[in-house]
C-alpha positions as CSV (number, residue, x, y, z in Angstrom):
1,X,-26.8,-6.2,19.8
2,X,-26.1,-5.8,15.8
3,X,-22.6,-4.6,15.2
4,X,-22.0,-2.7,12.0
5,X,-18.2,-2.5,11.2
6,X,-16.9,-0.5,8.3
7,X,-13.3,-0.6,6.2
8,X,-11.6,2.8,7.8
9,X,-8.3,2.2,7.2
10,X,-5.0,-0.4,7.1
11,X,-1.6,0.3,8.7
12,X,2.3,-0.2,7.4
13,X,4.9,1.0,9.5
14,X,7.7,2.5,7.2
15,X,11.7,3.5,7.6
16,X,11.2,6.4,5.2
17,X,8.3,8.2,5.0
18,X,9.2,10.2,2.0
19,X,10.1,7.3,-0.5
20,X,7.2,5.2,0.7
21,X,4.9,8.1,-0.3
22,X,6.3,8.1,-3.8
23,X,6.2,4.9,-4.4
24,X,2.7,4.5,-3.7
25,X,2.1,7.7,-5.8
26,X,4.0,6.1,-8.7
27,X,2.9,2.4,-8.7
28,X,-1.2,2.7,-7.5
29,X,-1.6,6.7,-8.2
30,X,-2.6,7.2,-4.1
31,X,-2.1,10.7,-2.7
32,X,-1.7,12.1,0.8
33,X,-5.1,12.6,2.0
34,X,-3.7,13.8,5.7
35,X,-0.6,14.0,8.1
36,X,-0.1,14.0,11.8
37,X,2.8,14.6,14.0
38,X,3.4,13.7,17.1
39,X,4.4,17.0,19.4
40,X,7.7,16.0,20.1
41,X,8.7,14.4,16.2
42,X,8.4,11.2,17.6
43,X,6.7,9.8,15.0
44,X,4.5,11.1,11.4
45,X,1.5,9.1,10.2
46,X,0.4,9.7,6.8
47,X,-3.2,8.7,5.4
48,X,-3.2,8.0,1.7
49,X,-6.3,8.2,-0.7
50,X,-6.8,6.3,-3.9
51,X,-7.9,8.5,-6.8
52,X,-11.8,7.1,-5.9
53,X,-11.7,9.0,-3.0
54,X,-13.0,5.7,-1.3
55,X,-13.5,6.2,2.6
56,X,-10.4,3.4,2.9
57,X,-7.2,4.9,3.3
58,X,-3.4,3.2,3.9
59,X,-1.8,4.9,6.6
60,X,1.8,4.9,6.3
61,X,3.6,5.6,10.1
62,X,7.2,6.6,10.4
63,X,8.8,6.1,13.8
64,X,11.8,8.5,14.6
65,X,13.7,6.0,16.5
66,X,13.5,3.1,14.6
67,X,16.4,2.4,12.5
68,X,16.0,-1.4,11.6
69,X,13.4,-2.9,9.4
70,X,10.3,-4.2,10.4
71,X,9.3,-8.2,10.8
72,X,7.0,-8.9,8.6
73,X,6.8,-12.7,9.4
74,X,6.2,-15.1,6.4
75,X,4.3,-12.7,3.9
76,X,0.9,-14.2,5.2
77,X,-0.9,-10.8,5.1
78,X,-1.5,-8.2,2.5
79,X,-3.3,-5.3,1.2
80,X,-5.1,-5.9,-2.3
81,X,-5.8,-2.9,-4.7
82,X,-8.0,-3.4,-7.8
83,X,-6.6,-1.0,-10.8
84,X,-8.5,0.2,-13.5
85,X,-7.4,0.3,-17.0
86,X,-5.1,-2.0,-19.2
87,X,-4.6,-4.5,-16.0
88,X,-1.9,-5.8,-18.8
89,X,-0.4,-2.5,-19.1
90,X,-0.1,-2.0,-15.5
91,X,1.3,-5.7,-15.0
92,X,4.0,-4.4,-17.3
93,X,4.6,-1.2,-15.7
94,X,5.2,-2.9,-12.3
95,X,7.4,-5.3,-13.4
96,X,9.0,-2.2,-15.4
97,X,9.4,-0.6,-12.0
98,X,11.0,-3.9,-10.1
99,X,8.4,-4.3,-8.1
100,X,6.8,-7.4,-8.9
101,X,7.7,-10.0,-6.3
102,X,5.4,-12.8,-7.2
103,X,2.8,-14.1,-10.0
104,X,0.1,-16.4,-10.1
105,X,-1.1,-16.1,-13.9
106,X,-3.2,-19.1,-13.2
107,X,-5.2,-16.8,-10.9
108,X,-4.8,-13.7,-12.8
109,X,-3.1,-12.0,-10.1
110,X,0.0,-10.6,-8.8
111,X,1.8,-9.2,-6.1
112,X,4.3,-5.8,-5.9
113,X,6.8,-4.8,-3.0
114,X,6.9,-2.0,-1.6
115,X,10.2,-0.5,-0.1
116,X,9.8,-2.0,3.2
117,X,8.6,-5.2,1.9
118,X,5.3,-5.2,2.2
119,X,3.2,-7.3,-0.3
120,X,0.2,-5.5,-2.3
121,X,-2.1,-7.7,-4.3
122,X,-3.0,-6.4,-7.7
123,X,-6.4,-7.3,-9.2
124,X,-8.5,-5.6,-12.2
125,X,-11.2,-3.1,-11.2
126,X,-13.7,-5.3,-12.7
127,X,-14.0,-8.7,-10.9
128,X,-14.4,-11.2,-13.8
């Protein structure tokens, strides 16, 4: 048997829903795509879009209940974003914004934090 897999989607659990769906707005332009809520408030999941409309979407899920932040180990994992435009520009805007938290310029690449501390990779759209 052949198994064909696909992208669909990548998961951060967040302490507040609202300023982690501005953030993403502001820094890498994504916008709620959908929202689900559980029947009892228990918890919201949000599904962000980038501006490609690509089938892969972040979900963001807020957990009533949880009031302390999330382990997030040693930083080993990330999500990685390729923006278009001045990549310059953006680098600038980010760090503009606080929310660079590391650099390789070696590499020509670098990384921005979002409010729970999760690491996004930032490349240029076009791969050199």
């Amino acid at each position: 048997m052949e198994i064909k897999g696909k992208f669909d989607h990548y998961n951060f659990n967040v302490l507040n829903l609202d300023r982690s769906i501005a953030f993403y707005e502001k820094t890498l332009g994504f916008a709620e795509y959908n929202r689900q809520t559980a029947d009892d408030d228990s918890f919201i999941i949000v599904f962000l879009r980038d501006k490609y409309n690509s089938d892969f979407l972040l979900e963001l899920t807020w957990m009533r209940d949880r009031k302390e932040p999330y382990g997030l180990g040693d930083y080993e994992f990330h999500l990685c974003v390729r923006v278009d435009g001045d990549y310059d520009e953006v680098r600038k805007f980010h760090k503009e914004l606080g929310c660079v938290c590391y650099e390789n310029e070696k590499m020509g690449l670098y990384f921005i934090s979002d409010p729970d501390g999760y690491w996004i990779e930032i490349l240029p759209l076009k791969r050199k």
